[in-house]
Each structure stands twice: as C-alpha cells, then as structure tokens.
C-alpha positions in Angstrom: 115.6 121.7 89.1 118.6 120.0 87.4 119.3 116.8 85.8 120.8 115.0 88.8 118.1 116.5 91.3 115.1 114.8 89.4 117.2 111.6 88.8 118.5 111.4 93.0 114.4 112.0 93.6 113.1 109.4 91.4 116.1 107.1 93.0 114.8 108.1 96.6 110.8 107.4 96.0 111.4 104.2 94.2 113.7 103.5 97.0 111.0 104.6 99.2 108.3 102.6 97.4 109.9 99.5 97.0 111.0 99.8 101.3 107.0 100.2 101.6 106.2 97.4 100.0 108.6 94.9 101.1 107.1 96.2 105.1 103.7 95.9 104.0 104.1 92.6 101.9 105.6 91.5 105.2 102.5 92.2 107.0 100.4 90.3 104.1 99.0 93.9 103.2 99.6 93.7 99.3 97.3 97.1 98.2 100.4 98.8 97.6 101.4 95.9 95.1 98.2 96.9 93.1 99.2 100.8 93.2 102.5 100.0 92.0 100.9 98.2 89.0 99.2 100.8 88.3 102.0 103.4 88.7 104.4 101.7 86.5 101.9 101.7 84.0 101.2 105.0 83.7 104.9 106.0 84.7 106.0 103.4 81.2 103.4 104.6 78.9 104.2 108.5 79.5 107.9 107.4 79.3 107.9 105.6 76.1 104.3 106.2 74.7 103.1 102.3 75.2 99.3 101.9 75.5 100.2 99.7 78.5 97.0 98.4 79.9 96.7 96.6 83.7 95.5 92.6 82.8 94.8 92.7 86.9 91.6 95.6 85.8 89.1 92.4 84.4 91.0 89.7 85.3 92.2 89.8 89.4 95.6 88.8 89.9 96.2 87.7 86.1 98.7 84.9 85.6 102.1 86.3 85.2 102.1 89.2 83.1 100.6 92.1 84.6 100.9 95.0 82.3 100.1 94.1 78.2 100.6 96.7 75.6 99.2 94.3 72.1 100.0 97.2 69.6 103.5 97.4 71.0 103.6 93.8 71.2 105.1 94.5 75.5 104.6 92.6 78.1 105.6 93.6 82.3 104.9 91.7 85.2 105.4 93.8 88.0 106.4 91.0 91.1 107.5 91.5 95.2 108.2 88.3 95.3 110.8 87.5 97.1 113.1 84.5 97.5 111.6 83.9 101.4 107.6 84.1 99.4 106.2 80.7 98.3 107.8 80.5 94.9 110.9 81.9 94.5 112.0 84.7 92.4 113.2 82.2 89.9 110.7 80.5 89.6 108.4 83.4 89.3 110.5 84.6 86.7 110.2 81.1 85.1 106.4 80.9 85.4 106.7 84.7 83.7 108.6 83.7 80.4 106.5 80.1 80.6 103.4 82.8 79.9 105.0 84.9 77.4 105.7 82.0 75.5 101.8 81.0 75.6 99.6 81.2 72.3 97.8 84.1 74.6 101.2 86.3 74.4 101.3 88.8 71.7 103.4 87.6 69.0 107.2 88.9 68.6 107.1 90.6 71.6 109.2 92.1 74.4 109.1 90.8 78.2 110.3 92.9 80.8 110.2 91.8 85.1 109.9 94.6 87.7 111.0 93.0 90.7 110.3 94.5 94.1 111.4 91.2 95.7 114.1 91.0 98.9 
C-alpha cells in the first residue's frame, strides 16, 4: 500500500471515529469517548515512543488532562466537547491549561488538546 493510501485511510477512520462520537455523544452514550482515550494513547505512544498512561484507569473521568506521560513530561486531554455541551470548548480548553499549570502537572512539560468537539 502506498504512502497516500495509508494516510487517505487514517483520514477516513478518524473521520469515521470522530462522526461516531459526535452521534453517540448526542445520544448521551459517551463509551466511545473512553475507547478513543484509550486509542490515542496507544496510537501516540507507538507513534513517538511516550509511555503515555490513561489518568481515567484509577481516577474516573480525571480533571482535565487525560493522558500523562511524567518521564516525557506530556500531557493530552482527549475532549468531545462541543460548543452546544455545558462548558464550551473554550472554556474546556481554559479549565485544561488551568490544570497543566497545577503543582500536580509535570514540570516543563508539553500540553497538547484532542478535540472531537462540533
């Protein structure tokens, strides 16, 4: 499979997964919101070698930051909020960098948003 194949099929499913997601969300169904914690971990840490971990696994819906990688110093909320949802986008964002600013944040590091969001 070439270069443009792979990249047009990862364009489609995220286009697919994100489409999912906005339905379900609609429907207050939110599993697939866990699953697509859980994907972009694994999908980040094969793509760049983090040792991202999901915050959600002991602490349920963990404020703000979603996915923590300390020896990397990285930090990923993965959101499908959307600007119609109770709390904005920018305001999610907000509470997000709010959070990565905490004494709890690892030091010095990166802050990335995945947003989902309509």
């Amino acid at each position: 499979m070439n270069r443009q194949k792979l990249i047009d099929e990862i364009s489609e499913q995220l286009a697919i997964l994100t489409h999912k997601i906005k339905l379900q969300n609609g429907l207050n169904l939110t599993d697939l919101n866990i699953h697509a914690e859980n994907f972009f971990r694994d999908f980040l840490n094969l793509l760049h070698g983090f040792s991202l971990c999901n915050c959600n696994a002991d602490n349920q819906n963990a404020a703000t930051i979603d996915l923590r990688d300390d020896e990397n110093r990285i930090a990923i909320q993965v959101t499908s909020n959307s600007q119609r949802a109770e709390g904005d986008t920018h305001n999610t964002s907000r509470r997000t960098f709010k959070a990565w600013l905490s004494p709890n944040a690892p030091p010095g590091g990166d802050l990335a948003v995945i947003n989902f969001g309509a």
